[in-house]
C-alpha positions in Angstrom: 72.4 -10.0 58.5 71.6 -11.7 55.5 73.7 -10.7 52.1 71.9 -11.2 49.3 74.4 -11.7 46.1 73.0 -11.1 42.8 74.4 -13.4 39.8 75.7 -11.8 36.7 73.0 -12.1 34.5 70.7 -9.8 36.9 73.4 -7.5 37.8 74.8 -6.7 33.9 71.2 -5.6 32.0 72.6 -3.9 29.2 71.2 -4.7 25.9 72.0 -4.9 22.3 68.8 -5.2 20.1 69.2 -5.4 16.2 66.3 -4.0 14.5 65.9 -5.7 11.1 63.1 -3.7 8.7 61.4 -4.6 6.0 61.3 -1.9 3.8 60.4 -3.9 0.3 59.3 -1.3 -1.8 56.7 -3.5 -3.8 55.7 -5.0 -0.4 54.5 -1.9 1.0 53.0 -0.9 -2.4 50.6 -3.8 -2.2 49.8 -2.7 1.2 48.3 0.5 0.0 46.6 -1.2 -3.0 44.7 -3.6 0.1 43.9 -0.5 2.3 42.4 1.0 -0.6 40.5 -1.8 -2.0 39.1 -3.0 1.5 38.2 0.3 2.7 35.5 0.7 -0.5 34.2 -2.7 0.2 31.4 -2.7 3.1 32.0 -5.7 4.1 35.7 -5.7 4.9 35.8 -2.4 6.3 37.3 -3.4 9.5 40.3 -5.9 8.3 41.4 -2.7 5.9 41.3 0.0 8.9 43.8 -2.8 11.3 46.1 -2.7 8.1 48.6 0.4 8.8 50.9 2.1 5.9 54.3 2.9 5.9 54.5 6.4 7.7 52.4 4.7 10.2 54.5 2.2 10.7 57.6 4.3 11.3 56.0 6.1 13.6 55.3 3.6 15.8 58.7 1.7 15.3 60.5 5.2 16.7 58.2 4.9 19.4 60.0 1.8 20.9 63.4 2.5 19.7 62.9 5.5 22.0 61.6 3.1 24.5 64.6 0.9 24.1 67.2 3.2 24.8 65.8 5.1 27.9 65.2 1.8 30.0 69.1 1.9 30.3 71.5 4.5 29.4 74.3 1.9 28.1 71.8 -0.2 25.5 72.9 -0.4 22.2 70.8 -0.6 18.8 71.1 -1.3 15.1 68.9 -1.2 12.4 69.2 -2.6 9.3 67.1 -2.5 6.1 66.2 -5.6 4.4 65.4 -4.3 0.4 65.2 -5.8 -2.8 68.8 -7.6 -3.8 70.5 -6.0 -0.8 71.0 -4.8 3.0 72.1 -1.8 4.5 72.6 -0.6 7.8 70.5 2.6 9.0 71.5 2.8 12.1 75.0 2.8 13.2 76.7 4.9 10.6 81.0 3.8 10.2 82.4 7.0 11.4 79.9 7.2 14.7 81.6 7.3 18.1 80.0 5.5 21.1 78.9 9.0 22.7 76.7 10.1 19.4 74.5 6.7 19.4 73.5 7.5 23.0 71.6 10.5 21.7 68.0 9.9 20.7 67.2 12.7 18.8 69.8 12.2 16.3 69.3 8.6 16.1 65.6 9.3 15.1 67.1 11.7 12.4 69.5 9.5 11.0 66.6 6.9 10.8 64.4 8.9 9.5 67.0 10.5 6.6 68.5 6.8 5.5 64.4 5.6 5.3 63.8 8.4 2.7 66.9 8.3 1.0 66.0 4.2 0.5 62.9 5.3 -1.0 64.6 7.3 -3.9 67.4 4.7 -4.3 64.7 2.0 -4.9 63.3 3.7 -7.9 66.1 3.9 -9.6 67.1 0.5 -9.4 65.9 -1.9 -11.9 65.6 -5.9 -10.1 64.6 -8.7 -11.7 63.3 -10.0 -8.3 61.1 -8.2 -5.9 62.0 -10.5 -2.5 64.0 -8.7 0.2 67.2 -10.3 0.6 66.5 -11.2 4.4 69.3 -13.6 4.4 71.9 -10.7 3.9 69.9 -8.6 6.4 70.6 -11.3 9.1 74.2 -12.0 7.8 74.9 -8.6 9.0 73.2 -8.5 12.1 75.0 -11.6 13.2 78.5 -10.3 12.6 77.4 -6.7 14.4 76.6 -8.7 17.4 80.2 -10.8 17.1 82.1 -7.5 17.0 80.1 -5.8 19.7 80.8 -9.0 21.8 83.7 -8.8 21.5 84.3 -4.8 22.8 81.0 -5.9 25.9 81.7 -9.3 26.2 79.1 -9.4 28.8 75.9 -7.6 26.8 73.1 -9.5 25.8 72.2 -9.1 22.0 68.4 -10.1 20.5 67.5 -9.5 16.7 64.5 -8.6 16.3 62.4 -8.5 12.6 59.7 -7.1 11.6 58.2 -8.5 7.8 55.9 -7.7 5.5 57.4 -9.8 2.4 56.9 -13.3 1.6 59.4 -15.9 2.3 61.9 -16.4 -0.5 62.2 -20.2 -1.3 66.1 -19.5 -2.9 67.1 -18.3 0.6 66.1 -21.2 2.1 69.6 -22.2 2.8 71.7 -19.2 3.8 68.6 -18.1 6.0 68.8 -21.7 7.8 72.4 -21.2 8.4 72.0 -17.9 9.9 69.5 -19.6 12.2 71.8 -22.5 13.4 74.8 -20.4 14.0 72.3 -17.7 15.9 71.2 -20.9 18.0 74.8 -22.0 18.3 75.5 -18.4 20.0 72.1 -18.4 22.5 70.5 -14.9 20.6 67.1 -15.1 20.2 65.3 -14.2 16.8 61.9 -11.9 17.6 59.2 -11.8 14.7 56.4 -9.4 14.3 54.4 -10.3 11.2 52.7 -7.2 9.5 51.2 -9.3 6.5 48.0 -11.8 6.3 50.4 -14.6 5.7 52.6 -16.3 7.8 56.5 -16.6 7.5 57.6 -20.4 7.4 61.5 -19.3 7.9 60.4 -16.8 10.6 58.5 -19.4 12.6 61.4 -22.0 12.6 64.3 -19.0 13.5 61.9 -17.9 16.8 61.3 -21.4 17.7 64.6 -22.8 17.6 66.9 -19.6 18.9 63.9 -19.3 22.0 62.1 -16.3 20.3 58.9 -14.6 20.1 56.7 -15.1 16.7 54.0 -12.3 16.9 51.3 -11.5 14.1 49.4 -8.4 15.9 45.3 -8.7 14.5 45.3 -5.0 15.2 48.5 -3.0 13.4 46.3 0.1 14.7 48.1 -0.9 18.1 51.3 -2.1 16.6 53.1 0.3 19.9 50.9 -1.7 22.0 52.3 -4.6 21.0 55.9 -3.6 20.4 56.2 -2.6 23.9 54.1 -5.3 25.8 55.7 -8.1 23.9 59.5 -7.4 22.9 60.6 -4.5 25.1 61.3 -7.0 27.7 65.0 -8.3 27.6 66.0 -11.8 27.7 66.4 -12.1 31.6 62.6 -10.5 31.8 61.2 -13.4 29.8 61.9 -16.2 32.5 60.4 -14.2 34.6 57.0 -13.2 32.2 55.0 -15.6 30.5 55.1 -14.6 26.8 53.3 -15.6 23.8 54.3 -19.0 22.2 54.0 -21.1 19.1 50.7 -23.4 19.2 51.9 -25.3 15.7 55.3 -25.0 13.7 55.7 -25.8 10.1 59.2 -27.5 10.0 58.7 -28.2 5.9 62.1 -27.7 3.9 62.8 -26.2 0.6 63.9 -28.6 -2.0 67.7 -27.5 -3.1 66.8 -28.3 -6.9 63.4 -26.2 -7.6 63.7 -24.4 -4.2 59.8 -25.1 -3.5 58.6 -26.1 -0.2 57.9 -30.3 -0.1 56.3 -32.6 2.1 58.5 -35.4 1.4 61.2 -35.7 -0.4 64.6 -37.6 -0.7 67.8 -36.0 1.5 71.9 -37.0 0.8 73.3 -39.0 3.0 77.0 -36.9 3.3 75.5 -33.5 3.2 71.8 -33.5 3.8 70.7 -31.6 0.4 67.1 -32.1 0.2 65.4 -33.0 -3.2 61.8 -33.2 -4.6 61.9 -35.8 -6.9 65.0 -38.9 -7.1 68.3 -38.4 -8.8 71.3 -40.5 -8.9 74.3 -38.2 -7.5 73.8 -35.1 -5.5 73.7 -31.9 -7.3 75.4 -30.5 -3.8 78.6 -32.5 -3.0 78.4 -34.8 -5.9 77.7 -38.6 -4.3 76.6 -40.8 -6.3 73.8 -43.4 -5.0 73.8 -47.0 -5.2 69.7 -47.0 -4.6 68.0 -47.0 -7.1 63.8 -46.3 -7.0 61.9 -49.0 -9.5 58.4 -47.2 -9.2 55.8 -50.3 -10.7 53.6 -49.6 -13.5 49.6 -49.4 -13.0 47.6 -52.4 -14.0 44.9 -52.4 -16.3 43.5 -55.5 -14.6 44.2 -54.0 -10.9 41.9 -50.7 -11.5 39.2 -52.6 -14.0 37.4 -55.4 -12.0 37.4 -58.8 -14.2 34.3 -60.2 -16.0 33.9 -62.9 -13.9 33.3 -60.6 -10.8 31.1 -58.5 -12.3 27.4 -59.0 -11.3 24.9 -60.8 -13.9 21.0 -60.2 -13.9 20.1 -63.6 -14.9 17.9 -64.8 -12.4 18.6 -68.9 -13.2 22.1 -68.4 -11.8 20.9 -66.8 -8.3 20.5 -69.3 -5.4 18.5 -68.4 -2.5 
């Protein structure tokens, strides 16, 4: 008789997935304003209809929460909310006890309750900036998964994001550093993409943490594609063959303007990158020895001389 042992990682399949949302109030707002605007034009009647709204959205993002849970009884999940100037979590409140988050219905309540109370909280706030402060959002998820680590040492935690916002160019380097230490730790960062543009931040986090970067053509079907492309856990995937990266844009932000260059000039002791030449690091302070003579443009260079220049006489022409 032939024993067949399973290892570890096929035996323990319990899951922790961290859910982080992008509920940017101003983000959402301009999706309305393009579902409106599209559906009045003939001609773009079908991009507005795959556009979905808010409610829509929940509805199908409670869909694979449900999902998520009953595939195994002991999977975990936490959902965070990624809003202007700030992150909260949604989903697991402080005084919750292990046996309450196993319950589905109330977790959709609690969801449900913290997603309307956001919407009220929002309006009263006055920010200066509209950008979701993502990098807090994944701050938080990363130390959730270290605690729960340590209680399960032996459950596999994902993060998982789903944006709608722009990428913030002055969060270029805590979101970076939240992507290394996720890398350092093997958890992989899932993107789903609900807006016409894609994320340059998001791209880089799935591709180096061995994630999936999604942008479903059809939000219509946003289930659909929640459940055929990031139900599956991270054992599944070697096993599946799942969508992948054809190009990645690996261009930085510069840390003095914080806009994204092509080429630029990076320190030598802390690898701050800059846009334009300086002489000591705005970052750590070292001071260069280089220095960058850029030569002056020539008249005579970009004006050809008289005696190149073609004459008409027809005396000085040989044949």
């Amino acid at each position: 008789m032939v024993i067949i042992e399973s290892t570890d990682e096929e035996e323990y399949d319990t899951s922790l997935l961290v859910i982080i949302v992008d509920t940017n109030i101003y983000s959402w707002g301009n999706r309305i304003l393009q579902m409106s605007n599209k559906t009045e034009s003939t001609s773009s009647t079908k991009l507005g209809s795959s556009l979905i709204g808010f409610n829509t959205f929940v509805e199908h993002l409670m869909v694979f929460i449900n999902l998520h849970l009953m595939l195994n009884q002991e999977n975990q999940i936490a959902v965070i909310s990624s809003q202007i100037g700030e992150a909260r979590f949604l989903f697991p409140e402080p005084h919750q006890s292990q046996s309450t988050k196993s319950e589905q219905k109330s977790i959709q309540n609690i969801i449900l309750g913290k997603l309307l109370h956001l919407d009220t909280t929002i309006k009263e706030t006055n920010q200066e900036s509209t950008s979701s402060n993502f990098s807090a959002a994944l701050s938080l998820s990363l130390c959730y998964i270290n605690r729960i680590k340590k209680e399960v040492p032996i459950i596999r935690p994902r993060i998982f994001v789903l944006n709608i916002s722009p990428d913030a160019s002055s969060q270029y380097i805590s979101v970076m550093n939240c992507i290394f230490s996720a890398q350092k730790q093997s958890i992989p960062l899932d993107t789903c993409i609900l807006s016409q543009q894609d994320s340059t931040f998001l791209q880089q986090a799935s591709h180096l943490t061995n994630g999936i970067y999604l942008k479903p053509q059809r939000q219509e079907n946003l289930s659909q594609y929640l459940i055929s492309t990031f139900l599956m856990d991270t054992y599944s995937r070697k096993l599946l063959q799942c969508p992948t990266l054809k190009s990645v844009d690996y261009r930085a932000t510069c840390f003095c303007h914080k806009r994204i260059v092509d080429i630029g000039f990076v320190c030598s002791v802390c690898l701050s990158i800059f846009c334009s030449y300086s002489s000591s690091c705005s970052t750590c302070g070292t001071k260069f020895s280089l220095k960058i003579e850029i030569p002056k443009s020539r008249k005579s260079l970009s004006q050809p001389s008289s005696q190149e220049q073609p004459t008409n006489n027809k005396d000085k022409v040989e044949y």
